[in-house]
C-alpha positions as a Python dict, from the first residue, in 0.01 Angstrom:
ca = {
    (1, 'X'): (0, 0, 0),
    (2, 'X'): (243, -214, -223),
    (3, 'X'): (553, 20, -316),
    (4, 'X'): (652, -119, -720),
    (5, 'X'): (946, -8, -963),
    (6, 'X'): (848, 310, -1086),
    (7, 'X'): (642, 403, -828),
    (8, 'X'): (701, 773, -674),
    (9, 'X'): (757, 787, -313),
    (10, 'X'): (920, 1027, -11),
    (11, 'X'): (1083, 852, 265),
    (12, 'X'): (902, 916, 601),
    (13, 'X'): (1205, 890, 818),
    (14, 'X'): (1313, 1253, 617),
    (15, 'X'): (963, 1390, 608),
    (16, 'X'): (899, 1335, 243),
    (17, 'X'): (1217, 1600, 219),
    (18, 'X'): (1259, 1435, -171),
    (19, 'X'): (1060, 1260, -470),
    (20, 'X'): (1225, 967, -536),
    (21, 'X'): (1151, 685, -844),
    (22, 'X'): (1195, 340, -707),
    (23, 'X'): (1419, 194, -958),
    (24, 'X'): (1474, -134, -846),
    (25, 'X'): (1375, -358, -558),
    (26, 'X'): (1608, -632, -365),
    (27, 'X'): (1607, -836, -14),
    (28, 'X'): (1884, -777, 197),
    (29, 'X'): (2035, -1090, 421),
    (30, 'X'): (1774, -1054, 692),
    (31, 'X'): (1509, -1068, 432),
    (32, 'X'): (1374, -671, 432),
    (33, 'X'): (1262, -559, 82),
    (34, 'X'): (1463, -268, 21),
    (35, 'X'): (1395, 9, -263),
    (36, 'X'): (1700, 145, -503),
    (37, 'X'): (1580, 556, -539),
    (38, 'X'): (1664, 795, -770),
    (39, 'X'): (1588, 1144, -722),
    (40, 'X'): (1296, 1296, -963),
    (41, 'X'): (1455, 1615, -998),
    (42, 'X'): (1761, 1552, -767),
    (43, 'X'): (2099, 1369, -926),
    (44, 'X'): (2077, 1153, -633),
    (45, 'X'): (2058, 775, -560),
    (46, 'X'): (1953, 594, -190),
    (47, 'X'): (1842, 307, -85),
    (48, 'X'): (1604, 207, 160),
    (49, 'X'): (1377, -38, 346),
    (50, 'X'): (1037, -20, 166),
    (51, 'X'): (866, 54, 502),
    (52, 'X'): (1017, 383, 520),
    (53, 'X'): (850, 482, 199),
    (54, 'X'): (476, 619, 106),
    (55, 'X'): (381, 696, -231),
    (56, 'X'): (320, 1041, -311),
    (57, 'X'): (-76, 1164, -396),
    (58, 'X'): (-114, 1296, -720),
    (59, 'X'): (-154, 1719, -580),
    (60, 'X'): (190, 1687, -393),
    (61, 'X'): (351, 1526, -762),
    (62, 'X'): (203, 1867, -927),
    (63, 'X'): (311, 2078, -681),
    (64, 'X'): (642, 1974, -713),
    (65, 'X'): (653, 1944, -1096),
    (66, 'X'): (464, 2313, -1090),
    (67, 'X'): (797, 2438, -850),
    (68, 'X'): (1039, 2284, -1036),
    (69, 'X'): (929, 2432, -1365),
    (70, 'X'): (874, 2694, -1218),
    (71, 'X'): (1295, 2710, -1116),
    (72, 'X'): (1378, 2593, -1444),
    (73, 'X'): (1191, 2821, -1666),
    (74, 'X'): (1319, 3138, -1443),
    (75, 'X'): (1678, 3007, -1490),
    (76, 'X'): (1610, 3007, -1893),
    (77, 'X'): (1469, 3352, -1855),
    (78, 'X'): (1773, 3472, -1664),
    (79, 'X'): (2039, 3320, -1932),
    (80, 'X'): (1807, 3469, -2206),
    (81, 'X'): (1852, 3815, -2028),
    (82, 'X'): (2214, 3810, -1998),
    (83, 'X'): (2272, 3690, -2352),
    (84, 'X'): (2089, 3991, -2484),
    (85, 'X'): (2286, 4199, -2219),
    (86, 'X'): (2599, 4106, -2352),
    (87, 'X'): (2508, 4109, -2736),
    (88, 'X'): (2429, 4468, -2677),
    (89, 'X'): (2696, 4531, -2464),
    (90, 'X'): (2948, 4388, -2801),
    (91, 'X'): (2750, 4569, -3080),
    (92, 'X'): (2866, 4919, -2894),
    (93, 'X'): (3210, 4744, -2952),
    (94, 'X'): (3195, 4726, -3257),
    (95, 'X'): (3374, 4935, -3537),
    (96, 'X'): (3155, 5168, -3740),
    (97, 'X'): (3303, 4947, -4089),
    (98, 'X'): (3177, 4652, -3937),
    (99, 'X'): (2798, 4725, -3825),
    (100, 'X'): (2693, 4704, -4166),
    (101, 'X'): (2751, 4335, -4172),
    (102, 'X'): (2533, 4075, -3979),
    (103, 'X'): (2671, 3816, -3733),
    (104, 'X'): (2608, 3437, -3652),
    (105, 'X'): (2694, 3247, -3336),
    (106, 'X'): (2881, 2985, -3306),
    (107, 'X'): (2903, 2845, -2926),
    (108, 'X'): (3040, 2550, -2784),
    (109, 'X'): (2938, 2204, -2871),
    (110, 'X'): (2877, 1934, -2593),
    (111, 'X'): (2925, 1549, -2575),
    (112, 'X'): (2663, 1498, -2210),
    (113, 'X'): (2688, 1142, -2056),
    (114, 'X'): (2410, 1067, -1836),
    (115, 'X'): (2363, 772, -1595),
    (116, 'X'): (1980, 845, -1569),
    (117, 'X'): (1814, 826, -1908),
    (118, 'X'): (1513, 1086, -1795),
    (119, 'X'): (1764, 1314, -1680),
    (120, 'X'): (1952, 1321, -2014),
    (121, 'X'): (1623, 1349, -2230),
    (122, 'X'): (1524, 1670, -1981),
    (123, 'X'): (1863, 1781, -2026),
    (124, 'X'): (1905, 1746, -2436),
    (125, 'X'): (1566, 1939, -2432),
    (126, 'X'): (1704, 2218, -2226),
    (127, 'X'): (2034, 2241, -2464),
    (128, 'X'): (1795, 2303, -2704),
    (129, 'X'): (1579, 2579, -2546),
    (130, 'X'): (1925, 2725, -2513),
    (131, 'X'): (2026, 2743, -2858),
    (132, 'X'): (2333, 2451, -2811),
    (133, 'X'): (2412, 2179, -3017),
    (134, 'X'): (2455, 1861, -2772),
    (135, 'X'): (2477, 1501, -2854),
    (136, 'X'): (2371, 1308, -2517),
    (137, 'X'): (2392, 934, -2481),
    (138, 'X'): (2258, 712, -2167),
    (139, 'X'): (2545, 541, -2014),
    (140, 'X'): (2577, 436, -1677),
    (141, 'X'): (2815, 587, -1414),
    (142, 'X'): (3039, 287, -1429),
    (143, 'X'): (3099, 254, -1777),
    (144, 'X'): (3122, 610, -1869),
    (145, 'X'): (3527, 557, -1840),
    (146, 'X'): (3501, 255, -2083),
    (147, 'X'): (3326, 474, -2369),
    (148, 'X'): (3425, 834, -2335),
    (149, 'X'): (3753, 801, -2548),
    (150, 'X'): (3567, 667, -2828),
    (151, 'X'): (3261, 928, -2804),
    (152, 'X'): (3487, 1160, -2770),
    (153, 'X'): (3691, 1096, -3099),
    (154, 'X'): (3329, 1090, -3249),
    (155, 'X'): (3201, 1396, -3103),
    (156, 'X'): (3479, 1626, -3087),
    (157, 'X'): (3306, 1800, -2887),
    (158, 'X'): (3428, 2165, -2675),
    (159, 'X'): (3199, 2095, -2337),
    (160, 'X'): (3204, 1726, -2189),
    (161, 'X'): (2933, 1682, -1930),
    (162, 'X'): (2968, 1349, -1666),
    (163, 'X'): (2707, 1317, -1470),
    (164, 'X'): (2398, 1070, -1327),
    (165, 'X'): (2387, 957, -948),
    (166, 'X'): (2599, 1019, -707),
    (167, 'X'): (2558, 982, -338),
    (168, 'X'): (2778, 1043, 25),
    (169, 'X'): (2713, 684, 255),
    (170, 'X'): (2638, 685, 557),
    (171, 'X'): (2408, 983, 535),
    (172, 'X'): (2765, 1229, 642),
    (173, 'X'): (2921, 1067, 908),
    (174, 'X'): (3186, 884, 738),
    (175, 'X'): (3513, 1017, 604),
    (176, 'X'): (3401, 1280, 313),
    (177, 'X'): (3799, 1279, 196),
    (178, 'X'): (3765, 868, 163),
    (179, 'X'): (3632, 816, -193),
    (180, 'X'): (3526, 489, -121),
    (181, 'X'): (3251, 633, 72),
    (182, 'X'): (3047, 775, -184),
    (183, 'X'): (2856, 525, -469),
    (184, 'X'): (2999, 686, -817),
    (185, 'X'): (3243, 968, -754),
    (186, 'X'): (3505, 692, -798),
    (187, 'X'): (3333, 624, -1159),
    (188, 'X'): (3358, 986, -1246),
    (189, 'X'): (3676, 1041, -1169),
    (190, 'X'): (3801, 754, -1353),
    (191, 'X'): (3603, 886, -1657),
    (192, 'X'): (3766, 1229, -1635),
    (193, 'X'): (4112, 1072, -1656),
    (194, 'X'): (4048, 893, -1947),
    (195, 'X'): (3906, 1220, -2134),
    (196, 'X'): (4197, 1404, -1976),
    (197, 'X'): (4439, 1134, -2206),
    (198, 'X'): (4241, 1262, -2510),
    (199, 'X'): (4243, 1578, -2455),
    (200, 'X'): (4508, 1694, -2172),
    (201, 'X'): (4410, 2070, -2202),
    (202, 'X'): (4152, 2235, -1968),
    (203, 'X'): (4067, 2484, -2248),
    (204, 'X'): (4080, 2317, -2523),
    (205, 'X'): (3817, 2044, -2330),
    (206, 'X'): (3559, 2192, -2064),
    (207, 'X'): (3482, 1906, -1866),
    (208, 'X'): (3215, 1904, -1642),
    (209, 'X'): (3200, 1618, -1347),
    (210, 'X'): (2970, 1500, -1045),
    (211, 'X'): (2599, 1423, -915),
    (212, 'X'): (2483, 1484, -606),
    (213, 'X'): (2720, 1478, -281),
    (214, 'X'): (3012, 1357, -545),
    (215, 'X'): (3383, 1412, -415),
    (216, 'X'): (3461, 1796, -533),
    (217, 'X'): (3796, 1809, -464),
    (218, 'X'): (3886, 1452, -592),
    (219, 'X'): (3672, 1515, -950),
    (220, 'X'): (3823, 1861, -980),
    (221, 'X'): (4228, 1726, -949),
    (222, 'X'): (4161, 1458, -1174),
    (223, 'X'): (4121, 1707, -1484),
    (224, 'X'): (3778, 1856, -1449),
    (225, 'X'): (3712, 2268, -1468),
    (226, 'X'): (3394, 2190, -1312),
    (227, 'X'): (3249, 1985, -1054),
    (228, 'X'): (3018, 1895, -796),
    (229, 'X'): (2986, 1888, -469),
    (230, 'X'): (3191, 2134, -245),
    (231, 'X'): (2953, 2130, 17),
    (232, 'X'): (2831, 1740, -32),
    (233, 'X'): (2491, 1900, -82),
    (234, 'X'): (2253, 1759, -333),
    (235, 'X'): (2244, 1928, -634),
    (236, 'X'): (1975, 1967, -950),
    (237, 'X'): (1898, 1755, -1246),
    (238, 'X'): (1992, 2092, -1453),
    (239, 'X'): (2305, 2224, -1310),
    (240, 'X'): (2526, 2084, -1564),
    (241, 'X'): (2368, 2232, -1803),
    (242, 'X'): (2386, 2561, -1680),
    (243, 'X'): (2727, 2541, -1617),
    (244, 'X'): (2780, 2408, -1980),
    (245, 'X'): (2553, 2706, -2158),
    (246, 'X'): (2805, 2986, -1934),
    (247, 'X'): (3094, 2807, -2125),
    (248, 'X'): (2959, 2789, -2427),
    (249, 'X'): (2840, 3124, -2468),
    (250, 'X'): (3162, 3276, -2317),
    (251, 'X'): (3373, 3418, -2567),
    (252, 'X'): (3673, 3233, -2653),
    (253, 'X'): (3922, 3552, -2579),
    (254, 'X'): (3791, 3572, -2206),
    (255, 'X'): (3768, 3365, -1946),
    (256, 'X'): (3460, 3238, -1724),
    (257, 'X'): (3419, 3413, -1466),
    (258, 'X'): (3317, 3112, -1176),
    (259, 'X'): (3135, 3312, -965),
    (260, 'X'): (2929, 3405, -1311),
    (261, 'X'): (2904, 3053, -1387),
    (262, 'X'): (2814, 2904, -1042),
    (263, 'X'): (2567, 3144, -1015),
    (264, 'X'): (2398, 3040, -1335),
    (265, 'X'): (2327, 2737, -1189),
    (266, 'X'): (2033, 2612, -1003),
    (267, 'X'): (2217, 2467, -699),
    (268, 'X'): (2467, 2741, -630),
    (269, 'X'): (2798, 2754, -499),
    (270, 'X'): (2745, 2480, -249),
    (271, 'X'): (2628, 2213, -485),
    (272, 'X'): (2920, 2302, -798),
    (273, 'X'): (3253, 2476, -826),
    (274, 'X'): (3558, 2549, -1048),
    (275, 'X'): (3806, 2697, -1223),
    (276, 'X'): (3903, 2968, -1410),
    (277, 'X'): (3823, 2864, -1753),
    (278, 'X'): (3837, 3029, -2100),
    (279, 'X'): (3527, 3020, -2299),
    (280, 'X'): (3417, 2861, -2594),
    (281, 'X'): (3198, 3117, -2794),
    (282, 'X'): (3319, 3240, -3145),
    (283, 'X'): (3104, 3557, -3335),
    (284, 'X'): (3127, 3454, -3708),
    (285, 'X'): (3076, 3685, -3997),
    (286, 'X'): (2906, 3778, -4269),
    (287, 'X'): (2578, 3554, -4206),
    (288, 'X'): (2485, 3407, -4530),
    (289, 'X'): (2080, 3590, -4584),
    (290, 'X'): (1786, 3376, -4629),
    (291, 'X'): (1669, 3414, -4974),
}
């Protein structure tokens, strides 16, 4: 069976472990086709010889699409739940001169560059399900340290997402504290530097940093509050997200709680980390009424 671009495939040698999309094709020195993959729902990029691979049947594509809706819509239910949680939870705050008057919300804005142009349209959708104004634009790992100054001054955004492909060569064995060993983590942390000389603050700009199996610690000293990998694990197209929605609908007199925040994503604490962070959510008041 001929394996194209586009085409969805596992890799046999893993036992179909992963969806990939075969985004690009190429013949090595020895003159083996090999296949550039990017996961489907996965922030993770491989390569490999095209007669590892097998095209998926159509029930095992909707079996995965049904699970990983499935993830993702209980994730939006949970961050639905909490939000109402803690709106109650600050109306019993409230003074008795003030209940009279109605309140609007005003979270965090985010600026989300994405390597992988699906990923960022699944992602802009999600910041919308979840009530957050995001501007997203498709740039690719290397370049994102070439434009983010200049989006940035455009944006002015409170929440800066990095993210795309990221993966560990050598499938673990080499030296995890060796940057050069992993395909973009380099590329992301170049791109947090840059933001960092915009914006040298870690609460005044959220920045969030990594794919799958990127270089934690590396991503995390070069100015991020949040990245991934701690554990080199693989982690999900949505985690970002998640991370950026705790921020953002954090109030800006406390501070994230990272456990909180971890925990909101779909990955969990082996796939992102960070520090303690303060949050960007401001209550506004009186909302104007709809006439």
């Amino acid at each position: 069976m001929d394996i194209q671009v586009g085409d969805l495939v596992v890799r046999k040698s893993h036992g179909g472990d992963i969806v990939f999309k075969v985004a690009d094709m190429f013949v090595d020195d020895a003159a083996q086709t090999h296949c550039v993959l990017k996961g489907l729902h996965l922030r993770l990029m491989a390569d490999s010889p095209i007669d590892d691979l097998q095209r998926i049947e159509a029930e095992h594509l909707r079996n995965e699409i049904v699970r990983m809706e499935s993830m993702h819509n209980d994730t939006l239910r949970r961050v639905m739940v909490r939000r109402s949680r803690e709106r109650e939870q600050a109306d019993l705050r409230r003074s008795e001169a003030t209940k009279k008057f109605s309140f609007f919300d005003l979270p965090g804005r985010v600026l989300h560059l994405d390597g992988d142009e699906e990923y960022l349209k699944m992602c802009l959708k999600t910041y919308s399900q979840l009530n957050i104004q995001a501007v997203g634009h498709w740039v690719e790992e290397t370049k994102q340290a070439d434009t983010v100054i200049d989006l940035l001054a455009e944006v002015r955004p409170d929440i800066l997402v990095l993210t795309g492909h990221d993966a560990l060569a050598g499938n673990g064995k080499k030296d995890i504290s060796d940057i050069n060993n992993y395909r973009n983590s380099k590329h992301f942390v170049a791109a947090v530097k840059k933001a960092r000389i915009f914006e040298p603050s870690r609460d005044d700009l959220v920045i969030f940093a990594g794919a799958c199996q990127s270089h934690f610690e590396a991503i995390l000293s070069s100015g991020a509050n949040f990245a991934s990998s701690p554990n080199r694990i693989f982690i999900h197209a949505y985690d970002p997200v998640f991370i950026a929605e705790k921020v953002a609908f954090t109030p800006i007199n406390k501070t994230v709680d990272v456990s909180d925040a971890i925990t909101a994503s779909v990955t969990g604490v082996d796939g992102v980390g960070g520090l303690e962070t303060r949050g960007k959510f401001r209550l506004g008041m009186p909302k104007t009424p709809i006439k």
